[in-house]
PDBQT receptor file of N, H, CA, C and O in Angstrom, charges set to zero:
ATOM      1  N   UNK A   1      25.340  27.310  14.978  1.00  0.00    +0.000 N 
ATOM      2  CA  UNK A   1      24.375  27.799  15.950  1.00  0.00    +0.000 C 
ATOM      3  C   UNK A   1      22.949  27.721  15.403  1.00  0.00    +0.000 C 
ATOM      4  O   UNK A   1      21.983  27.638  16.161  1.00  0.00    +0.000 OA
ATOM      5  N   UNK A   2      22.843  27.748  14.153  1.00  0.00    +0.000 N 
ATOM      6  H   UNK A   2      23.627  27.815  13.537  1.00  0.00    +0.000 HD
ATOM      7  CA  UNK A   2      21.235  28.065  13.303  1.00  0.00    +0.000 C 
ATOM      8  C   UNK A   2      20.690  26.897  13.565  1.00  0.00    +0.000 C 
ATOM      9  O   UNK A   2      19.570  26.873  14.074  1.00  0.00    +0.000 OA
ATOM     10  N   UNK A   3      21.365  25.726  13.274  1.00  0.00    +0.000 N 
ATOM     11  H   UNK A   3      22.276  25.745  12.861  1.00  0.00    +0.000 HD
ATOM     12  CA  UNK A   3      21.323  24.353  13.208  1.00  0.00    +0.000 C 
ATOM     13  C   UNK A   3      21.051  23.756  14.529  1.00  0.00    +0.000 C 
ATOM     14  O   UNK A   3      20.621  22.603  14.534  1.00  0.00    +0.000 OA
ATOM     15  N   UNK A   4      21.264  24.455  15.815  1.00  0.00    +0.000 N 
ATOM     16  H   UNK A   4      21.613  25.392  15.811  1.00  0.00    +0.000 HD
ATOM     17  CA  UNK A   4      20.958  23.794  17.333  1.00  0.00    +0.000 C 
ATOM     18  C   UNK A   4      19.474  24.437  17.565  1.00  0.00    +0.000 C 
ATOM     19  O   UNK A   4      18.533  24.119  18.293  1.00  0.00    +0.000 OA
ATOM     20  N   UNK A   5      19.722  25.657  16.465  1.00  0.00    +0.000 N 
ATOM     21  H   UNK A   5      20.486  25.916  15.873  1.00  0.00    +0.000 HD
ATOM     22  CA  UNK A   5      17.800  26.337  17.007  1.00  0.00    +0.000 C 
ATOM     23  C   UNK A   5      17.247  25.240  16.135  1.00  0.00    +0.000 C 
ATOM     24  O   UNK A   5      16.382  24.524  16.640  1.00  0.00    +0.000 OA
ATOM     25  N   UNK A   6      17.577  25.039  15.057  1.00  0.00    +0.000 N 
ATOM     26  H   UNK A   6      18.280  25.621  14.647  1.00  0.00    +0.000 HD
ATOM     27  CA  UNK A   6      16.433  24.517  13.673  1.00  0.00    +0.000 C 
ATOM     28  C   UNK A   6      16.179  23.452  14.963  1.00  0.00    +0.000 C 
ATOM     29  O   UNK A   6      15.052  23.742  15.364  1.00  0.00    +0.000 OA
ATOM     30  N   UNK A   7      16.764  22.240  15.880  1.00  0.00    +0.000 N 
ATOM     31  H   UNK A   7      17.680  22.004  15.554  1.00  0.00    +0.000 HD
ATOM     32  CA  UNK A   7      16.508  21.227  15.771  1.00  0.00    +0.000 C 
ATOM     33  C   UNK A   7      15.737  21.525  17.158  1.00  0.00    +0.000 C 
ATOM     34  O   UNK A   7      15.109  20.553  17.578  1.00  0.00    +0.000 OA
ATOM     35  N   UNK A   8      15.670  22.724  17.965  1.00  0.00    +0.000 N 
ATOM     36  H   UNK A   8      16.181  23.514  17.624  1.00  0.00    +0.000 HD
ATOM     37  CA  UNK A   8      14.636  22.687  19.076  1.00  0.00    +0.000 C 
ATOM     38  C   UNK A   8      13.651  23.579  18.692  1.00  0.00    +0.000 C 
ATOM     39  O   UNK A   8      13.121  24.280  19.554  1.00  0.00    +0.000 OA
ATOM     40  N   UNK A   9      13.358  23.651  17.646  1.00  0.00    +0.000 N 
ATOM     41  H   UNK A   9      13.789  23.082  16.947  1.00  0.00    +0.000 HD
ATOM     42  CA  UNK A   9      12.038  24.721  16.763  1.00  0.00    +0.000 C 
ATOM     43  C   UNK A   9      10.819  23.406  16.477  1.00  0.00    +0.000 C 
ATOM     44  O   UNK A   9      10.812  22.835  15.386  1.00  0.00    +0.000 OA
ATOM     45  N   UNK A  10      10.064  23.114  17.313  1.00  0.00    +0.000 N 
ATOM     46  H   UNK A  10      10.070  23.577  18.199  1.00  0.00    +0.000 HD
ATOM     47  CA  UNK A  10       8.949  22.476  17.101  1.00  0.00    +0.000 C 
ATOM     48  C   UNK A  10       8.460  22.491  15.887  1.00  0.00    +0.000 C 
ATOM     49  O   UNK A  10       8.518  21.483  15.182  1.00  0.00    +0.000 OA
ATOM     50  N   UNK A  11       7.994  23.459  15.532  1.00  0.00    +0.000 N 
ATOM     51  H   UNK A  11       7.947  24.277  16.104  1.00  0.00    +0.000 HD
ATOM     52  CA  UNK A  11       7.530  23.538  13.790  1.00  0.00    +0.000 C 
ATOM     53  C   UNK A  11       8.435  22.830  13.015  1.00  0.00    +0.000 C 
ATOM     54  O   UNK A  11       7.935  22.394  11.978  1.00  0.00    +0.000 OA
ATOM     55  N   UNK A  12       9.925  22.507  13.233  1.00  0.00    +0.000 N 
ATOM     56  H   UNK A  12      10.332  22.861  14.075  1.00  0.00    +0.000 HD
ATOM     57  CA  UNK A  12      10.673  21.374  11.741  1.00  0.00    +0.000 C 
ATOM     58  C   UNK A  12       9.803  20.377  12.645  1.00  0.00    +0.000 C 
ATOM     59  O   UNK A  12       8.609  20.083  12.591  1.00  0.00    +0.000 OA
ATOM     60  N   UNK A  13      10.666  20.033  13.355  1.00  0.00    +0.000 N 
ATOM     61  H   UNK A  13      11.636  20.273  13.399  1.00  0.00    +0.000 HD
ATOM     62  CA  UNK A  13       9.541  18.639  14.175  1.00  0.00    +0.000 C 
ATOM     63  C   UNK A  13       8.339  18.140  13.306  1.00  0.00    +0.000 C 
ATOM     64  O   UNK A  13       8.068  17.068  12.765  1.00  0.00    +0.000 OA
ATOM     65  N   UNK A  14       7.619  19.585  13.415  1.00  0.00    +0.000 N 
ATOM     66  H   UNK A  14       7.839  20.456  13.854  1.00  0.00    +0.000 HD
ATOM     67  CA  UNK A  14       5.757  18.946  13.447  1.00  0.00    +0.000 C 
ATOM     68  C   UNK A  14       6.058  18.418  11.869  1.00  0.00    +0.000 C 
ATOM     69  O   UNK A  14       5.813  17.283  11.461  1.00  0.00    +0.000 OA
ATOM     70  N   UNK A  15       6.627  19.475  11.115  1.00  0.00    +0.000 N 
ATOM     71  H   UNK A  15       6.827  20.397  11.446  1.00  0.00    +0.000 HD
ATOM     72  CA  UNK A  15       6.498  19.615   9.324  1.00  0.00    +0.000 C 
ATOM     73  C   UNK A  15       7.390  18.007   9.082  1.00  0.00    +0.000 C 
ATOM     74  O   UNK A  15       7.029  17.218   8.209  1.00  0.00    +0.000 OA
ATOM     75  N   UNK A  16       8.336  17.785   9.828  1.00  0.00    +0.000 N 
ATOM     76  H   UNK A  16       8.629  18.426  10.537  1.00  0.00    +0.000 HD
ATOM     77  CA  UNK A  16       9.297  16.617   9.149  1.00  0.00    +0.000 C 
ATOM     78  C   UNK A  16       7.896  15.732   9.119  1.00  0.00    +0.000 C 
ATOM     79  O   UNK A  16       7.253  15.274   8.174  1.00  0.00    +0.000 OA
ATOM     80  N   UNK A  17       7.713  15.690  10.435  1.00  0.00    +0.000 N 
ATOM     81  H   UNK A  17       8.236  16.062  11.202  1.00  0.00    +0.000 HD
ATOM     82  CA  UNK A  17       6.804  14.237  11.062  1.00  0.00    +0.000 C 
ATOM     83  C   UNK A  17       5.286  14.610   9.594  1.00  0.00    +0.000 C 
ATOM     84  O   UNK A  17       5.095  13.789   8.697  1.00  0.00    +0.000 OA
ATOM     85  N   UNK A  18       4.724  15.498   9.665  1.00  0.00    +0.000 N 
ATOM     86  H   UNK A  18       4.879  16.166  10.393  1.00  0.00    +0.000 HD
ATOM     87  CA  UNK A  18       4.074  15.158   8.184  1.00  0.00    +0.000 C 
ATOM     88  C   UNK A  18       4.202  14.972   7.259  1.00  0.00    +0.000 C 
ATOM     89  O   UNK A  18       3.403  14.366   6.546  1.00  0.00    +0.000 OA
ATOM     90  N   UNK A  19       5.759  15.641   6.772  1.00  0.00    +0.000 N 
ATOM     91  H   UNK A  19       6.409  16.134   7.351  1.00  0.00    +0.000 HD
ATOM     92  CA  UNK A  19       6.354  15.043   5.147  1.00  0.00    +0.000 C 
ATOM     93  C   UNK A  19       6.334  13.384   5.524  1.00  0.00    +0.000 C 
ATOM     94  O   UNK A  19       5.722  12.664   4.735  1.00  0.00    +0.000 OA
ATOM     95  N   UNK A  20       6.852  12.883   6.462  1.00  0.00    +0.000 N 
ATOM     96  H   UNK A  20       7.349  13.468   7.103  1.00  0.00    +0.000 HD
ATOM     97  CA  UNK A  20       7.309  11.547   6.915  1.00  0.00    +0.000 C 
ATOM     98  C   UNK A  20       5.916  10.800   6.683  1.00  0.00    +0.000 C 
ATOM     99  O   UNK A  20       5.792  10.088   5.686  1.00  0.00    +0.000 OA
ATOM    100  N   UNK A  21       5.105  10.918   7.386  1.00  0.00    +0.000 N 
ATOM    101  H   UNK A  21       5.206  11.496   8.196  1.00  0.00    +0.000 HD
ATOM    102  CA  UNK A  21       3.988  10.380   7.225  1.00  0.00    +0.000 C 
ATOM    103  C   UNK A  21       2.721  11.082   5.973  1.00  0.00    +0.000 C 
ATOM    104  O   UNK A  21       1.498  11.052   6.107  1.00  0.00    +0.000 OA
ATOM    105  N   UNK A  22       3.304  11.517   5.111  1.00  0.00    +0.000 N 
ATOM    106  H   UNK A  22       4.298  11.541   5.002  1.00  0.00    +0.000 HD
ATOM    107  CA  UNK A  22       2.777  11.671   3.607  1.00  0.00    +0.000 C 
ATOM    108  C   UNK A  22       3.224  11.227   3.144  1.00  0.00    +0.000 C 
ATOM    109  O   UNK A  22       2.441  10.606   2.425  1.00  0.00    +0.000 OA
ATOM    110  N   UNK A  23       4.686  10.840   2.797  1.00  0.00    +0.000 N 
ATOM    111  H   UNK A  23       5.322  11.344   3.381  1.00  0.00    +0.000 HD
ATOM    112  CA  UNK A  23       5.753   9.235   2.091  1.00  0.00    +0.000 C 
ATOM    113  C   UNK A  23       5.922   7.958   2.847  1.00  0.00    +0.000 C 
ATOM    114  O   UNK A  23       6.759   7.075   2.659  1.00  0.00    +0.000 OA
ATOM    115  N   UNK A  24       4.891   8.032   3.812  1.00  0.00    +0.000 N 
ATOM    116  H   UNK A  24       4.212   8.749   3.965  1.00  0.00    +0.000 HD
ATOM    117  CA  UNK A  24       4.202   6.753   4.419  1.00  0.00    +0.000 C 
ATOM    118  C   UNK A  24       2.960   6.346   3.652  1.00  0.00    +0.000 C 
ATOM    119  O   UNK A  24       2.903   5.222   3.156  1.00  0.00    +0.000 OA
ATOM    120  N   UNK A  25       1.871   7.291   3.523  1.00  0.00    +0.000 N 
ATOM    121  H   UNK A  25       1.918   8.205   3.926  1.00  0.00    +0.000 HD
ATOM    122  CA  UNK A  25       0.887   6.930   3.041  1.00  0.00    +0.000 C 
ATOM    123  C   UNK A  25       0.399   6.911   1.878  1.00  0.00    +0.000 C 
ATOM    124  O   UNK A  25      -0.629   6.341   1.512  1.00  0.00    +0.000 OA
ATOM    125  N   UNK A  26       1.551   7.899   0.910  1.00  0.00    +0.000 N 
ATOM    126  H   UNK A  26       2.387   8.362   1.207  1.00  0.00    +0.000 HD
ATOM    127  CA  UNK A  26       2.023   7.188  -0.552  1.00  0.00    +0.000 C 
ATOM    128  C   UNK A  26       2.366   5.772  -0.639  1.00  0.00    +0.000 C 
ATOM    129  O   UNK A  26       1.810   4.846  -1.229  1.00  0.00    +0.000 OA
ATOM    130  N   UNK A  27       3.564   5.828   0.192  1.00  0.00    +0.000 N 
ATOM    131  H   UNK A  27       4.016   6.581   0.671  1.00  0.00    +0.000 HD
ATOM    132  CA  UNK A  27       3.399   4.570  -0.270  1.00  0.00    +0.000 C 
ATOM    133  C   UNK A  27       2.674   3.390   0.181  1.00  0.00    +0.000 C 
ATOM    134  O   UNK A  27       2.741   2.349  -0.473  1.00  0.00    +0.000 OA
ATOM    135  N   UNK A  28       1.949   3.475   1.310  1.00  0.00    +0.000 N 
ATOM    136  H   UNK A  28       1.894   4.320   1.841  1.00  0.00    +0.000 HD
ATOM    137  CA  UNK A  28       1.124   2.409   1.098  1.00  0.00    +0.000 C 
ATOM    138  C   UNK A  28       0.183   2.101   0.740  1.00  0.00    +0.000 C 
ATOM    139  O   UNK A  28      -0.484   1.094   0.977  1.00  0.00    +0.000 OA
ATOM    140  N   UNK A  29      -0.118   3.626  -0.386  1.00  0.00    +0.000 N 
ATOM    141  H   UNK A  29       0.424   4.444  -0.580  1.00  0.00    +0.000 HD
ATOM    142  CA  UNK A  29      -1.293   3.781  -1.230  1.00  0.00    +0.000 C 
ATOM    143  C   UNK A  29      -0.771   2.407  -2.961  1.00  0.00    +0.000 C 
ATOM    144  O   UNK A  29      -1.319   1.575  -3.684  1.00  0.00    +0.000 OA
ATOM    145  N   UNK A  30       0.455   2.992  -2.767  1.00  0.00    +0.000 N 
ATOM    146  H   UNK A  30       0.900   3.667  -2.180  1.00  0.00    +0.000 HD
ATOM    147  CA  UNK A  30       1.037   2.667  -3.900  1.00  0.00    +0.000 C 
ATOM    148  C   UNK A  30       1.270   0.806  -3.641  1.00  0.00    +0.000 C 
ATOM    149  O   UNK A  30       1.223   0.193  -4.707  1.00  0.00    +0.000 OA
ATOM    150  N   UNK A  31       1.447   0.126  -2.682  1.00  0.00    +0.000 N 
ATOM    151  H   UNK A  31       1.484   0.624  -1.815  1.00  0.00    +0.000 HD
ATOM    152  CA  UNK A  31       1.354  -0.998  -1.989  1.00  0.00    +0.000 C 
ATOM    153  C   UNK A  31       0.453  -1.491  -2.110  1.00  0.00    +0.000 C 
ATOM    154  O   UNK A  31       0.542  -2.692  -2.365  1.00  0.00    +0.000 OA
ATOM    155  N   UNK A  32      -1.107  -0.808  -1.990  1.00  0.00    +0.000 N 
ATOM    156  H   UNK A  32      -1.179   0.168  -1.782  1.00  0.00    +0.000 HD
ATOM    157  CA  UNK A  32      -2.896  -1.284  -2.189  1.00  0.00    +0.000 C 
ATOM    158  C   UNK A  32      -2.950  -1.261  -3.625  1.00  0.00    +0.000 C 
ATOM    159  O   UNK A  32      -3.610  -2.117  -4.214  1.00  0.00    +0.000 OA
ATOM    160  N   UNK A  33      -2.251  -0.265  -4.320  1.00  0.00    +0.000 N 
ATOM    161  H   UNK A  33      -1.715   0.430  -3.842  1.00  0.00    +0.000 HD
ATOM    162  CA  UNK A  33      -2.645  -0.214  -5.417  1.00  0.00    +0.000 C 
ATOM    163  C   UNK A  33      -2.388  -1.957  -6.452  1.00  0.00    +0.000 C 
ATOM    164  O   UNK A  33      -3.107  -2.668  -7.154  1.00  0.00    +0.000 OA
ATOM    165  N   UNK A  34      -1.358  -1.973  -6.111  1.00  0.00    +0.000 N 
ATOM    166  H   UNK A  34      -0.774  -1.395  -5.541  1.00  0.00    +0.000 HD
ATOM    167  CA  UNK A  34      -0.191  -3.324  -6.703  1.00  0.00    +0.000 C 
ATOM    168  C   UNK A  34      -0.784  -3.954  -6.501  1.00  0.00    +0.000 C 
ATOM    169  O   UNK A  34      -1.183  -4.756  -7.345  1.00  0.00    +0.000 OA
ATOM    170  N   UNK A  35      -1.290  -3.953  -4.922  1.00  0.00    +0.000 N 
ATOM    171  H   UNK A  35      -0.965  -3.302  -4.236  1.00  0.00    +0.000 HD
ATOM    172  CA  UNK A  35      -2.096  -5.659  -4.624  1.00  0.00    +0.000 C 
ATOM    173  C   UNK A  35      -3.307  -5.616  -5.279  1.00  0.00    +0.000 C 
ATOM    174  O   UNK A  35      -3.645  -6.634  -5.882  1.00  0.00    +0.000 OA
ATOM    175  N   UNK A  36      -3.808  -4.952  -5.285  1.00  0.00    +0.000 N 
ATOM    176  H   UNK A  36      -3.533  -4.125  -4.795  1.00  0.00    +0.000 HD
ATOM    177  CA  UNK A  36      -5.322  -4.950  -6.129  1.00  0.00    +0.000 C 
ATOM    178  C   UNK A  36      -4.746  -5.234  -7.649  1.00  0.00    +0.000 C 
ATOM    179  O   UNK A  36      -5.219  -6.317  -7.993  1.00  0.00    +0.000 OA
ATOM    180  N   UNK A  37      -4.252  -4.914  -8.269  1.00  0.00    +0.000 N 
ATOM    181  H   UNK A  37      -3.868  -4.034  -7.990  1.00  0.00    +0.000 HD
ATOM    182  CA  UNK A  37      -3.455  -4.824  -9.854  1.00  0.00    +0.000 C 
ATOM    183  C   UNK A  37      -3.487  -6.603  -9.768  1.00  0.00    +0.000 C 
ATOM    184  O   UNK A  37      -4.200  -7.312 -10.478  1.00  0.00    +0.000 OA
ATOM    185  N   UNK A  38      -2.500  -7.101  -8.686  1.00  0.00    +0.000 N 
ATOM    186  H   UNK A  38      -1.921  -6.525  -8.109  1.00  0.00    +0.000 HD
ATOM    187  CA  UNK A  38      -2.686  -8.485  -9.082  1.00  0.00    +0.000 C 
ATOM    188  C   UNK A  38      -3.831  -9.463  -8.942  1.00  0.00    +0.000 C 
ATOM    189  O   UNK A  38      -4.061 -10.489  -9.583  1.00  0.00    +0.000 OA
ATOM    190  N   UNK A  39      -4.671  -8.742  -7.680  1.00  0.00    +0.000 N 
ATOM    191  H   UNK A  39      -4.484  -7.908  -7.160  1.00  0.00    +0.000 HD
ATOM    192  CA  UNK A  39      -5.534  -9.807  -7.991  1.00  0.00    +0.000 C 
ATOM    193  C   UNK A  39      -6.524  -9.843  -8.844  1.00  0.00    +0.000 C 
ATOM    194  O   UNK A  39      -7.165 -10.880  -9.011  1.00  0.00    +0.000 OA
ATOM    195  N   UNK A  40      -6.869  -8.392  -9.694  1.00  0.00    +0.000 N 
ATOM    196  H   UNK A  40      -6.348  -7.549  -9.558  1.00  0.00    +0.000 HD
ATOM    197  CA  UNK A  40      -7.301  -8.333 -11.149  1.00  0.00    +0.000 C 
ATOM    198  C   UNK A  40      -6.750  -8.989 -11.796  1.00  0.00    +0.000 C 
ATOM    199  O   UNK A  40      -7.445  -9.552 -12.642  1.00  0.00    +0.000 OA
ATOM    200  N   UNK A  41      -5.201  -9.320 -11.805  1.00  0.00    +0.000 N 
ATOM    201  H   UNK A  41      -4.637  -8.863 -11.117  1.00  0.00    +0.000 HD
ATOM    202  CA  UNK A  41      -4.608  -9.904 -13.018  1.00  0.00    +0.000 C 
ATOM    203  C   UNK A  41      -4.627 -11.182 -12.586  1.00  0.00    +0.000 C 
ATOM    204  O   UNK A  41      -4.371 -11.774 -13.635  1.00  0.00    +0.000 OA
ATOM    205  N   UNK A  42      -4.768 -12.080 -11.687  1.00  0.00    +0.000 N 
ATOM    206  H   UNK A  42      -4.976 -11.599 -10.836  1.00  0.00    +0.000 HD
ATOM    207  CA  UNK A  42      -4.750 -13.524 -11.149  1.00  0.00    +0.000 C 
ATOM    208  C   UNK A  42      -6.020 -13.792 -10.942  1.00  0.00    +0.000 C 
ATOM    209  O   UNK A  42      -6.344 -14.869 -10.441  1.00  0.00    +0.000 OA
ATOM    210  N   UNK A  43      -6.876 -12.916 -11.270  1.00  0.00    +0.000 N 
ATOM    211  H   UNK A  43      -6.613 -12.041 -11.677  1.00  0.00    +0.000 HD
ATOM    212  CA  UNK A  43      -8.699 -13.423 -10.735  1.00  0.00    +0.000 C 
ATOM    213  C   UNK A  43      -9.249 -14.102 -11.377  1.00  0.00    +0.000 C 
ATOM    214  O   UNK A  43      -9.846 -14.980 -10.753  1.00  0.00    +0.000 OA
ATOM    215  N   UNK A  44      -9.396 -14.137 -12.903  1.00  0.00    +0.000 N 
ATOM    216  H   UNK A  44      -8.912 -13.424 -13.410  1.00  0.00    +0.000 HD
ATOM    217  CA  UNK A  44      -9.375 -15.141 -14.189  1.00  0.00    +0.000 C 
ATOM    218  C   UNK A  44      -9.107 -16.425 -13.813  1.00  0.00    +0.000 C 
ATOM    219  O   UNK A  44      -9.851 -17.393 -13.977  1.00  0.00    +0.000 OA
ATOM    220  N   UNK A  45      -8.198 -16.414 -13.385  1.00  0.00    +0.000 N 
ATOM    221  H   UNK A  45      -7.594 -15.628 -13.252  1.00  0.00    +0.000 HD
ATOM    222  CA  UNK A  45      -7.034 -17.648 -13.774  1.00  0.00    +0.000 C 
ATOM    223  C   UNK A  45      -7.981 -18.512 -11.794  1.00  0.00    +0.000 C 
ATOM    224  O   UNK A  45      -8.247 -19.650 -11.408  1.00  0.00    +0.000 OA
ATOM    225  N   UNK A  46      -8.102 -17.320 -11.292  1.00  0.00    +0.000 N 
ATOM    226  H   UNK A  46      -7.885 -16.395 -11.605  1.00  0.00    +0.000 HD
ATOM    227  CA  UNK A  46      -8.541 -18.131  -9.870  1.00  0.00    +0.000 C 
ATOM    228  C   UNK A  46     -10.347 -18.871  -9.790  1.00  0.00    +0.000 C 
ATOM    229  O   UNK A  46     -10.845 -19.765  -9.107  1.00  0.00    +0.000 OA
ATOM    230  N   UNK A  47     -10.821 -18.055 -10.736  1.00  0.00    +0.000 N 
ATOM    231  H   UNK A  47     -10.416 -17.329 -11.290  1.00  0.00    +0.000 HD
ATOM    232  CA  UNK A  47     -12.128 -18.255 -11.139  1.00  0.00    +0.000 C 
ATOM    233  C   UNK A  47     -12.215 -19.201 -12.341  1.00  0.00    +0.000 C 
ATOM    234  O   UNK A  47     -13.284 -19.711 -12.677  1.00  0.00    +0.000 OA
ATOM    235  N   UNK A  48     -11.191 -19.395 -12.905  1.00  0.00    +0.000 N 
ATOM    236  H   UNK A  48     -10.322 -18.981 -12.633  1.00  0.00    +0.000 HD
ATOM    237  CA  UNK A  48     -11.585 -20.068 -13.649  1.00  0.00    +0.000 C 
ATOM    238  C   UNK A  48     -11.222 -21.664 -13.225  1.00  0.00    +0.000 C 
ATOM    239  O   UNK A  48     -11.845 -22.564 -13.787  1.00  0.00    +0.000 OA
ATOM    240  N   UNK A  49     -10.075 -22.021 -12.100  1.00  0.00    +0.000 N 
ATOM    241  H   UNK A  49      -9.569 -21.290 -11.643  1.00  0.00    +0.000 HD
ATOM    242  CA  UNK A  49      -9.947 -22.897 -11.279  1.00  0.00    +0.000 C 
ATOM    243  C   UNK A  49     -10.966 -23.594 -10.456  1.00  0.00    +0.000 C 
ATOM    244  O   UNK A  49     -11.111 -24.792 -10.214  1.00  0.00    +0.000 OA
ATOM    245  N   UNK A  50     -11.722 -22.416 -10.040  1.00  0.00    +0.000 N 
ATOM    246  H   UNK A  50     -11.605 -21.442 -10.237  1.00  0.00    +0.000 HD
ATOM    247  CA  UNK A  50     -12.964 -22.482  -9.341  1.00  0.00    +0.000 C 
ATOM    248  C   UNK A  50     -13.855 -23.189  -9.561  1.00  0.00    +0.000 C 
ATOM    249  O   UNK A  50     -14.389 -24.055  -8.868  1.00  0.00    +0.000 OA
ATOM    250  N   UNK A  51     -14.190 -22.567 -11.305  1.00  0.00    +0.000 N 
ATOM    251  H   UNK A  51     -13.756 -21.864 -11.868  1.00  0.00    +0.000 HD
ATOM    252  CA  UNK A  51     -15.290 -23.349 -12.186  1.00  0.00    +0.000 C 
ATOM    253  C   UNK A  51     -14.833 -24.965 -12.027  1.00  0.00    +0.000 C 
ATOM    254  O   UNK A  51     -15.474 -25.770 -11.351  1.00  0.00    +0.000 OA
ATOM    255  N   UNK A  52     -13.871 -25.217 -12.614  1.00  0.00    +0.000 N 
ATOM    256  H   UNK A  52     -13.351 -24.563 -13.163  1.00  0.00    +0.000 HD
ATOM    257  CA  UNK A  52     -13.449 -26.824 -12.920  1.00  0.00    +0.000 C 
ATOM    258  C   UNK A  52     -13.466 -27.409 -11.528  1.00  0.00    +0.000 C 
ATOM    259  O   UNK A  52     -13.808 -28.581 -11.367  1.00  0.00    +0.000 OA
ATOM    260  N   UNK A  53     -13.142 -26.709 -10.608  1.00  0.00    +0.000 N 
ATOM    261  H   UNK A  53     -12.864 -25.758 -10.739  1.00  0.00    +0.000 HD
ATOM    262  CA  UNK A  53     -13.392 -27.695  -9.294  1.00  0.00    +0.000 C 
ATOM    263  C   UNK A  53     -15.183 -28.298  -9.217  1.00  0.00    +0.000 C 
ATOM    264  O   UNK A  53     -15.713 -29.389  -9.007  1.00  0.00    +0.000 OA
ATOM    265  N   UNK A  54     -15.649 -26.952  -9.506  1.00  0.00    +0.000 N 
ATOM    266  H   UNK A  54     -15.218 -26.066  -9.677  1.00  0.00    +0.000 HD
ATOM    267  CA  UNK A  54     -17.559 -27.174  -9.107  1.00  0.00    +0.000 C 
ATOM    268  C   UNK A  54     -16.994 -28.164  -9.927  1.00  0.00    +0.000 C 
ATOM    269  O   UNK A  54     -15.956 -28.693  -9.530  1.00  0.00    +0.000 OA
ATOM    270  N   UNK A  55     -17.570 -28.574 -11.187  1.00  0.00    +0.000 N 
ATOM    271  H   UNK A  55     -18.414 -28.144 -11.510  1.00  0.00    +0.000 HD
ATOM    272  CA  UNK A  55     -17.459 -29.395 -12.010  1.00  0.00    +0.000 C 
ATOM    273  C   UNK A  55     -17.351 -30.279 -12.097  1.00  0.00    +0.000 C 
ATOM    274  O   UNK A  55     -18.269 -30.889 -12.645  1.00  0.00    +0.000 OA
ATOM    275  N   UNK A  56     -15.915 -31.190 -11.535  1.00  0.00    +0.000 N 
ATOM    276  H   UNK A  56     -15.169 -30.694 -11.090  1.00  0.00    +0.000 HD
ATOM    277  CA  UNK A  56     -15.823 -32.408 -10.783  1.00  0.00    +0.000 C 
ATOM    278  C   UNK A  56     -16.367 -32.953  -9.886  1.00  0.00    +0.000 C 
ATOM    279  O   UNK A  56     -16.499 -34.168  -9.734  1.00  0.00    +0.000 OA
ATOM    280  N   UNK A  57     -16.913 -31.679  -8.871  1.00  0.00    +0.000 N 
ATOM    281  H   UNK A  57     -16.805 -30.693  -8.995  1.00  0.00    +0.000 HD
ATOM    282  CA  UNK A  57     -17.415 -32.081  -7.649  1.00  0.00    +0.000 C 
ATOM    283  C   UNK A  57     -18.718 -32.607  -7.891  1.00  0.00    +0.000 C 
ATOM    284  O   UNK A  57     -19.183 -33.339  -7.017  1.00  0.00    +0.000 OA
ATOM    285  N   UNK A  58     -19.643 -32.287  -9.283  1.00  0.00    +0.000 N 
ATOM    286  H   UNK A  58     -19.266 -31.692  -9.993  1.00  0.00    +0.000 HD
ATOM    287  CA  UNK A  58     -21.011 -32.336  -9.394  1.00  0.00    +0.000 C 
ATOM    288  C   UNK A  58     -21.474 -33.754  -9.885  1.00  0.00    +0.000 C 
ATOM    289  O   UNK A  58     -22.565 -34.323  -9.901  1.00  0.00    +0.000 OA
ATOM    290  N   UNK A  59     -19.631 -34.247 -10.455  1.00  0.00    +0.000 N 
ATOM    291  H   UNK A  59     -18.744 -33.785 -10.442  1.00  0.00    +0.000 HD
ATOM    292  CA  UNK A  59     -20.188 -35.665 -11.033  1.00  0.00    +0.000 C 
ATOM    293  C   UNK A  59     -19.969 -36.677 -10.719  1.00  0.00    +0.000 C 
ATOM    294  O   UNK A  59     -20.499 -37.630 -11.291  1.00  0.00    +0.000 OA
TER     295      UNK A  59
């Protein structure tokens, strides 16, 4: 019987739906984070591609 109130008690509702969407926006904090991580770690390597293209192109 506790269990038919819990699930028409608006307040679990509201509280699930914000835990839910706070381990939404972890993780797609944690998702931005990664992608930024790589393109620090691949930016070198993309810039330095970059350079040698000008390079060829100039001569």
């Amino acid at each position: 019987m506790e269990a038919k109130q819990l699930l028409k008690d608006k307040k679990f509702w509201f509280a699930s739906f914000i835990i839910a969407w706070a381990a939404a926006l972890q993780g797609h904090m944690m998702w931005l984070q990664r992608q930024d991580s790589f393109k620090q770690k691949f930016a070198t390597l993309n810039n330095q591609g970059d350079d040698d293209s000008e390079n060829n192109s100039r001569e």
